[in-house]
Backbone as XML, in Angstrom:
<?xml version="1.0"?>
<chain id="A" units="angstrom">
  <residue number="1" name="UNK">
    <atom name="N" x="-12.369" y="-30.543" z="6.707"/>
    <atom name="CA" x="-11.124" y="-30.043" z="6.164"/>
    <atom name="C" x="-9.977" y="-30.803" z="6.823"/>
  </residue>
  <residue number="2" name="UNK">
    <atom name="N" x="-9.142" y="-31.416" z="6.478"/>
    <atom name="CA" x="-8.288" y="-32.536" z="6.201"/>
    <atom name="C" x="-6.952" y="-31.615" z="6.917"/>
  </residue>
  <residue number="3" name="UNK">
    <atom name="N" x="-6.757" y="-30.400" z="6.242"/>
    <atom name="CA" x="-5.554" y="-29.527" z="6.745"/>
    <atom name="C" x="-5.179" y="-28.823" z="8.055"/>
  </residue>
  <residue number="4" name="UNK">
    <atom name="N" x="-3.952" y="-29.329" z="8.270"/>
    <atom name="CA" x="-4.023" y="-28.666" z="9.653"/>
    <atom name="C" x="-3.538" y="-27.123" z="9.882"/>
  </residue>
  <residue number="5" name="UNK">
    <atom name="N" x="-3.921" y="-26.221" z="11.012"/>
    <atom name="CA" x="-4.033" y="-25.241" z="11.048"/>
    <atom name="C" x="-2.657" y="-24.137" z="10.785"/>
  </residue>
  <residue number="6" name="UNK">
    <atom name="N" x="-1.752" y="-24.259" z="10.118"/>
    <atom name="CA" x="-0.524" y="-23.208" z="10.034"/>
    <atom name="C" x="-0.871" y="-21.989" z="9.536"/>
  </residue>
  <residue number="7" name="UNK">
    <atom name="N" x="0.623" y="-21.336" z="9.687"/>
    <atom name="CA" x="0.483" y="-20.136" z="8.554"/>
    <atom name="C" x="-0.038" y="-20.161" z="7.371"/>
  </residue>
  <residue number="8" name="UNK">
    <atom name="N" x="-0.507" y="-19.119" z="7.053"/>
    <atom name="CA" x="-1.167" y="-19.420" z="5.713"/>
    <atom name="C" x="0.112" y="-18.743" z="4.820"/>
  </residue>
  <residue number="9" name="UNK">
    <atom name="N" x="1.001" y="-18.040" z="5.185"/>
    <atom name="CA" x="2.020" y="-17.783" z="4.494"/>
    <atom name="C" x="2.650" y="-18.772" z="3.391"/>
  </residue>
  <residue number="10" name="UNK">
    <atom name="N" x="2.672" y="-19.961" z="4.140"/>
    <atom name="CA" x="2.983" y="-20.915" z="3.385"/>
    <atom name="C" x="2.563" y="-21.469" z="1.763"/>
  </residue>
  <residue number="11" name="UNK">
    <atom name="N" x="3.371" y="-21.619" z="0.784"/>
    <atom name="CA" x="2.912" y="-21.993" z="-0.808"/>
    <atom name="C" x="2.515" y="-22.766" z="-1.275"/>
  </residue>
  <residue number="12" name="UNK">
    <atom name="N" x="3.019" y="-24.237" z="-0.114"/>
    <atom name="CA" x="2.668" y="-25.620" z="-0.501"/>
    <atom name="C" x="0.872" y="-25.726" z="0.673"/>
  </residue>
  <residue number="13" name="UNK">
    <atom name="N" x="0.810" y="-25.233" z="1.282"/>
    <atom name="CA" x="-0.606" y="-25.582" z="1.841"/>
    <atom name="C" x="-1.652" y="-24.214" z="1.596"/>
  </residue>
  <residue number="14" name="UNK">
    <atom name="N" x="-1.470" y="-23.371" z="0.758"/>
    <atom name="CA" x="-1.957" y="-22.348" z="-0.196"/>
    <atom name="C" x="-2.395" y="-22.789" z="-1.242"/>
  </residue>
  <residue number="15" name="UNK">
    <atom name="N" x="-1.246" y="-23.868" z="-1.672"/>
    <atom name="CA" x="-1.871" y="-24.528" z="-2.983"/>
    <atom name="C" x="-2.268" y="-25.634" z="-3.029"/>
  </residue>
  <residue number="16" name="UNK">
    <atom name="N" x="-2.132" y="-26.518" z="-1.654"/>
    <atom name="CA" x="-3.299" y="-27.506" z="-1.264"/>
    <atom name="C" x="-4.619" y="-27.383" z="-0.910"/>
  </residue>
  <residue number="17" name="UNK">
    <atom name="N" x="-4.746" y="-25.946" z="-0.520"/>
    <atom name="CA" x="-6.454" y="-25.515" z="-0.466"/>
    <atom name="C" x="-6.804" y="-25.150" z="-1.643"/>
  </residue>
  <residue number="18" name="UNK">
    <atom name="N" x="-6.240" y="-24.850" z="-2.743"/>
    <atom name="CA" x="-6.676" y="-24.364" z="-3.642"/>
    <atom name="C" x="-7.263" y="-25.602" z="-4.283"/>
  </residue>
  <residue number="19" name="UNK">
    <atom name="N" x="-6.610" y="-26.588" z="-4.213"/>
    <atom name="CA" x="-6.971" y="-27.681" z="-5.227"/>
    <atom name="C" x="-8.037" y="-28.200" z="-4.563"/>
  </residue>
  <residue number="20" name="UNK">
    <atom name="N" x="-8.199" y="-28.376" z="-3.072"/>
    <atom name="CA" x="-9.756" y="-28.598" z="-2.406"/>
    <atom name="C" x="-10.765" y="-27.809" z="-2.508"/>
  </residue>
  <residue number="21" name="UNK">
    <atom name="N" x="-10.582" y="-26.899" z="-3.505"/>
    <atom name="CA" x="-11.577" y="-25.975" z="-3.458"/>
    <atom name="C" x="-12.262" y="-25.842" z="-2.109"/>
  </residue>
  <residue number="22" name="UNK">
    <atom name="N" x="-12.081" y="-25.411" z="-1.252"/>
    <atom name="CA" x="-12.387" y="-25.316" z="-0.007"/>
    <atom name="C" x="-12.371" y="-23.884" z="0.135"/>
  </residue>
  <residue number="23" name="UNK">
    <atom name="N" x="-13.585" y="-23.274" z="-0.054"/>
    <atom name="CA" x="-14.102" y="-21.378" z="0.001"/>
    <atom name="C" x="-14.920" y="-21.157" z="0.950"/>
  </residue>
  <residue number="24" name="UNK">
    <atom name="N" x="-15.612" y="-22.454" z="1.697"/>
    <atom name="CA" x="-16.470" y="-22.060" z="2.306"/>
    <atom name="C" x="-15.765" y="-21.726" z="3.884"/>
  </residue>
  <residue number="25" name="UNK">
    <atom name="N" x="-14.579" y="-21.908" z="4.192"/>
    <atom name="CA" x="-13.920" y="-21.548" z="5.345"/>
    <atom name="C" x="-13.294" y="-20.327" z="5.137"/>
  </residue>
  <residue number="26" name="UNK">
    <atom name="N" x="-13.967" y="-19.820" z="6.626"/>
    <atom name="CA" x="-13.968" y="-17.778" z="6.861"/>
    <atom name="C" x="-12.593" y="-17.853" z="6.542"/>
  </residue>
  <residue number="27" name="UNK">
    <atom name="N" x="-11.498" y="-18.560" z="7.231"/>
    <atom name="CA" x="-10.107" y="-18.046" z="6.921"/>
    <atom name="C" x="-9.368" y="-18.060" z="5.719"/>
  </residue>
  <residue number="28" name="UNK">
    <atom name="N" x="-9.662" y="-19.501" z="5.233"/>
    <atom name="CA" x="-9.228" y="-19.474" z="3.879"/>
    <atom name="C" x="-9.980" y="-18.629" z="2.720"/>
  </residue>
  <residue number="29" name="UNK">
    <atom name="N" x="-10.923" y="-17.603" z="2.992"/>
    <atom name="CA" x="-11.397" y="-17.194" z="1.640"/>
    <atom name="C" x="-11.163" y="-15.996" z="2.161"/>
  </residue>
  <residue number="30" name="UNK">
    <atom name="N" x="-10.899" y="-15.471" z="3.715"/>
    <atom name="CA" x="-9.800" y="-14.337" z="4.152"/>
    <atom name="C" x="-8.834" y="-13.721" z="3.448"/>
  </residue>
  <residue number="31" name="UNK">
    <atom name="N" x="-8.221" y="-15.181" z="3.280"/>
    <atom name="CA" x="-6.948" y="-15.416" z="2.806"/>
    <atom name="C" x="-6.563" y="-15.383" z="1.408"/>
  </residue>
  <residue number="32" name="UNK">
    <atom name="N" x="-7.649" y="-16.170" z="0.865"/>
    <atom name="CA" x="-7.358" y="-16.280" z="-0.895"/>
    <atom name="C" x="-7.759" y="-14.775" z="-1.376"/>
  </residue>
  <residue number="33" name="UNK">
    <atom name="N" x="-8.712" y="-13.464" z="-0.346"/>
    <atom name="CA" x="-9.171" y="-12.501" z="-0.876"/>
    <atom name="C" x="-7.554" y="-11.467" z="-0.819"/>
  </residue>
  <residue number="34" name="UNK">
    <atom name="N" x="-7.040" y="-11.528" z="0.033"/>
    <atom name="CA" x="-6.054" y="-10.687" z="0.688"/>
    <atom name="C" x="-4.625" y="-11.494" z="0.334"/>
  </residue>
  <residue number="35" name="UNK">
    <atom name="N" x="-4.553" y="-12.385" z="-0.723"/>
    <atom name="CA" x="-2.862" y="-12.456" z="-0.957"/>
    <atom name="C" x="-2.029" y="-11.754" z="-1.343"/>
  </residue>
  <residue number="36" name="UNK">
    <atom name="N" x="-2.033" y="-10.431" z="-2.126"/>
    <atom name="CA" x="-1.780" y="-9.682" z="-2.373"/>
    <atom name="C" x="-1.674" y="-8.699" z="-1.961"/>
  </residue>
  <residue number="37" name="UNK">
    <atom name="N" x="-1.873" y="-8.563" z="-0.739"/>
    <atom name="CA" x="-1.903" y="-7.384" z="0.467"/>
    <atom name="C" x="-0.690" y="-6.867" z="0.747"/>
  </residue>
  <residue number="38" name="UNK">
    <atom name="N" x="0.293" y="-7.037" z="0.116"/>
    <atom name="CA" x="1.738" y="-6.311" z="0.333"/>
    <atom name="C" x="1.990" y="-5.224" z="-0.829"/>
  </residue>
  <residue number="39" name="UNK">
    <atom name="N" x="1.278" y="-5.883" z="-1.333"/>
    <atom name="CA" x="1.401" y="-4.854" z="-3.298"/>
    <atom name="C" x="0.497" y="-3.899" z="-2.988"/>
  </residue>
  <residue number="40" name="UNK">
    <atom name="N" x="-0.297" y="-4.540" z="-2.838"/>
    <atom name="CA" x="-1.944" y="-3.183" z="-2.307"/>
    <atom name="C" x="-1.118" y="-2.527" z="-1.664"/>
  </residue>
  <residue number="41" name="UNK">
    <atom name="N" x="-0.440" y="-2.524" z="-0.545"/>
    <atom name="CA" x="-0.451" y="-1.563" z="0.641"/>
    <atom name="C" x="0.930" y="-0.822" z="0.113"/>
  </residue>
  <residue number="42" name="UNK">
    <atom name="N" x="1.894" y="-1.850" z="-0.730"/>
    <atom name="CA" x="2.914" y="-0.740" z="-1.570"/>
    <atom name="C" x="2.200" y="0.401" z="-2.403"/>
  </residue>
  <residue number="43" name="UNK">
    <atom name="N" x="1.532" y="-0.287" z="-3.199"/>
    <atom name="CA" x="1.043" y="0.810" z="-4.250"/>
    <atom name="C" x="0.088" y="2.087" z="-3.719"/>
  </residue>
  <residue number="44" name="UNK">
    <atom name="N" x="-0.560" y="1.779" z="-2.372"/>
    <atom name="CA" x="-1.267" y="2.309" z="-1.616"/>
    <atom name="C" x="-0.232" y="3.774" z="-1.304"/>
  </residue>
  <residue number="45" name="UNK">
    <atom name="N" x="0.611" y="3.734" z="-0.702"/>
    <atom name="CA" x="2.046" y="4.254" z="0.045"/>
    <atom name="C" x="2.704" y="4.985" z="-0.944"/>
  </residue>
  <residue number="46" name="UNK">
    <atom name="N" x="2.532" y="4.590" z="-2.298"/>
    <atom name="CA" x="3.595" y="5.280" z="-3.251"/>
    <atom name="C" x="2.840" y="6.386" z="-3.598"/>
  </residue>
  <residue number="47" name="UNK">
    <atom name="N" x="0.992" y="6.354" z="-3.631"/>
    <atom name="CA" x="-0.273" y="7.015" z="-4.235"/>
    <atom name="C" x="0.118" y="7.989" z="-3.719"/>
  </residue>
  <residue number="48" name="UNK">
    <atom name="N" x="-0.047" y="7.664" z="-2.080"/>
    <atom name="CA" x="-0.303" y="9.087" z="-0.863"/>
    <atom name="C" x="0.896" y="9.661" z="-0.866"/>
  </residue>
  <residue number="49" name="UNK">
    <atom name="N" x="2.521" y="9.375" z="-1.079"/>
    <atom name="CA" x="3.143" y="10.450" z="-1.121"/>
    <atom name="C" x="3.656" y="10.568" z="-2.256"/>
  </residue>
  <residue number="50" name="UNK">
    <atom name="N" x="2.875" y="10.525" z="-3.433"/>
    <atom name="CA" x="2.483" y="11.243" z="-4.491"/>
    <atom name="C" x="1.831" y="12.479" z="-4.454"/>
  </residue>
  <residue number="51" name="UNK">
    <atom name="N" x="0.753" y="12.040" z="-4.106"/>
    <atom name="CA" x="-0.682" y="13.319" z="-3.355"/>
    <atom name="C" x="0.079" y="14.467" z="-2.650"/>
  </residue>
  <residue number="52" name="UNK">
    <atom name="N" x="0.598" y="13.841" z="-1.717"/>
    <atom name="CA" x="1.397" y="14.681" z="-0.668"/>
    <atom name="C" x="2.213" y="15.763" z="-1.128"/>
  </residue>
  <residue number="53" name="UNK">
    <atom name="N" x="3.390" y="14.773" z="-2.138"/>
    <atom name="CA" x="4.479" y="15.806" z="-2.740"/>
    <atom name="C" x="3.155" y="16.881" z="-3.437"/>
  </residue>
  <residue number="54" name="UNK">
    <atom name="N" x="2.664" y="16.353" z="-4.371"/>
    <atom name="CA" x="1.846" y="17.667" z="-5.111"/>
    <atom name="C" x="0.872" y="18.563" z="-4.557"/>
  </residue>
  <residue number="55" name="UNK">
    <atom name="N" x="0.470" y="17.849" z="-3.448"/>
    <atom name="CA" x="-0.145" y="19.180" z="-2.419"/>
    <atom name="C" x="0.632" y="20.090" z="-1.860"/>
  </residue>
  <residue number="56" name="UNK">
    <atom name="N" x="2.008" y="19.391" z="-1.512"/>
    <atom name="CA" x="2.941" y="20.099" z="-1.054"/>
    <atom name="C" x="3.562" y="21.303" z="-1.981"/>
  </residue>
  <residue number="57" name="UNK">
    <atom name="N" x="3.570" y="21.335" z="-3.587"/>
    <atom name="CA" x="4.159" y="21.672" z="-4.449"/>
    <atom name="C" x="3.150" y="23.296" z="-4.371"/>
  </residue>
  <residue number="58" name="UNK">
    <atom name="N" x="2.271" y="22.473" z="-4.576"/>
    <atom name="CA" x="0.881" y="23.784" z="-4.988"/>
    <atom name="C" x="0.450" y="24.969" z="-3.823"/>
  </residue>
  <residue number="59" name="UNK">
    <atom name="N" x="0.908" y="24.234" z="-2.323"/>
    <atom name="CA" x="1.020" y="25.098" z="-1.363"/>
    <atom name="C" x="2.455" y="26.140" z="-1.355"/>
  </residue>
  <residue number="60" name="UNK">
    <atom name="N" x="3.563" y="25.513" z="-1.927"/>
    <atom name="CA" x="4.594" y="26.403" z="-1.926"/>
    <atom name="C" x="4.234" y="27.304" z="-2.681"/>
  </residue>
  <residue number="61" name="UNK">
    <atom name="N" x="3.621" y="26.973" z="-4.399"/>
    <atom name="CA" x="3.291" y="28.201" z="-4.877"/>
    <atom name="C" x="2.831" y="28.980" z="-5.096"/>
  </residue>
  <residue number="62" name="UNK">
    <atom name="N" x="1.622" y="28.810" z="-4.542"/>
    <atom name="CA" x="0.699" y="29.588" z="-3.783"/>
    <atom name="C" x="1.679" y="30.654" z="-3.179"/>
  </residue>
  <residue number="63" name="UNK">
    <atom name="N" x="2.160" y="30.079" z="-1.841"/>
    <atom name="CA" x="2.932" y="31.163" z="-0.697"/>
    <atom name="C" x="3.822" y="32.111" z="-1.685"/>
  </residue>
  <residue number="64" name="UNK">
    <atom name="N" x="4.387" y="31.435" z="-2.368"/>
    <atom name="CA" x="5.449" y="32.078" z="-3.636"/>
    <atom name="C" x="4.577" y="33.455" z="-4.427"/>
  </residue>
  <residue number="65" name="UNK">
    <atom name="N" x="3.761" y="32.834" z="-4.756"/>
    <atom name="CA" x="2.513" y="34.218" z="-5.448"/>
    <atom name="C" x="2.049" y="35.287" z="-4.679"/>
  </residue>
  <residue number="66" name="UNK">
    <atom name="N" x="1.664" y="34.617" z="-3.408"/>
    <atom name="CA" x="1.164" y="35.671" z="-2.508"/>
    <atom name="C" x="2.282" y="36.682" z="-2.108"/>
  </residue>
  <residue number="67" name="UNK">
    <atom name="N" x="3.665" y="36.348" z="-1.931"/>
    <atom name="CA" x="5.304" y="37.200" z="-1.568"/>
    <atom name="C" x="4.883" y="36.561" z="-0.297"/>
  </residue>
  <residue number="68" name="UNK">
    <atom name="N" x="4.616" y="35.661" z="0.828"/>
    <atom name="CA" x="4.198" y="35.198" z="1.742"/>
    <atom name="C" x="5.903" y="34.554" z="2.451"/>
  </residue>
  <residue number="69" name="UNK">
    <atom name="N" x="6.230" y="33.739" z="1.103"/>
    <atom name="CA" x="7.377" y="33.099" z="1.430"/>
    <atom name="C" x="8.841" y="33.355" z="0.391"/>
  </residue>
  <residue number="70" name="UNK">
    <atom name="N" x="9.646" y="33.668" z="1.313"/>
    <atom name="CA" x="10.324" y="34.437" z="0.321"/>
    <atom name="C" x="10.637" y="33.268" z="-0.809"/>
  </residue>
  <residue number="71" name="UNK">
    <atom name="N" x="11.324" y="33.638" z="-2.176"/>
    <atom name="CA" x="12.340" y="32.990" z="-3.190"/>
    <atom name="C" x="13.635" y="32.222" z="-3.266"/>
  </residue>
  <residue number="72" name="UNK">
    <atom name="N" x="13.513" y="31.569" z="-2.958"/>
    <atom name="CA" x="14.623" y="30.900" z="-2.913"/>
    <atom name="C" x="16.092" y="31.618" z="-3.462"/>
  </residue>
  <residue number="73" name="UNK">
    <atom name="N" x="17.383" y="31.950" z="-2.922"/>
    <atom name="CA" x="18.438" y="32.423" z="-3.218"/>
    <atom name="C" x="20.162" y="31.837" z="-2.838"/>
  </residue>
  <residue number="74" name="UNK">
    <atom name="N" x="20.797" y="32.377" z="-3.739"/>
    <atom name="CA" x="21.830" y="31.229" z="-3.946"/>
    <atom name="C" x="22.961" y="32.065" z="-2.943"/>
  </residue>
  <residue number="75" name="UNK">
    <atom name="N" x="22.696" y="33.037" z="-2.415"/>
    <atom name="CA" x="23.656" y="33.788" z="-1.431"/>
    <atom name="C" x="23.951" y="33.364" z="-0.331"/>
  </residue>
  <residue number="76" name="UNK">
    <atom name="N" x="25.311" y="33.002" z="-0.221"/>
    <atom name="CA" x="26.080" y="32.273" z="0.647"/>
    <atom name="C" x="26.098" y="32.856" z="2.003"/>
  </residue>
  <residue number="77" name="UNK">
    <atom name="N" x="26.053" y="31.965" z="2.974"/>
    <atom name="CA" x="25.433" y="32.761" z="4.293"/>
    <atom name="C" x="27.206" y="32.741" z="5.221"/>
  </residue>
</chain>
């Protein structure tokens, strides 16, 4: 392998391995598996406090059904 060792961040030597087809190196096929690892881990993040809010939702109304937690009221303190 001809390339020398940088960031792989980089676009222009991302797309010089690509054209060497060069897969059989652990880092670069690390790398070509995981470029997208910022989107994954966004979309990952948006899932769980998705989940969250609606677990959160279904526990309030629960407490709400049971008289556990009082009702929310607009009386000025």
């Amino acid at each position: 392998m001809d390339l020398e060792l940088k960031p792989l961040r980089q676009k222009k030597l991302y797309h010089q391995m690509k054209k060497q087809l060069v897969r059989h190196d652990k880092r670069v096929m690390l790398y070509l598996r995981n470029e997208n690892w910022l989107k994954i881990r966004k979309q990952k993040d948006r899932r769980r406090r998705r989940v969250l809010m609606r677990l959160w939702r279904m526990k309030q109304l629960t407490l709400m059904k049971t008289g556990r937690l009082p009702l929310p009221t607009m009386a000025a303190s």
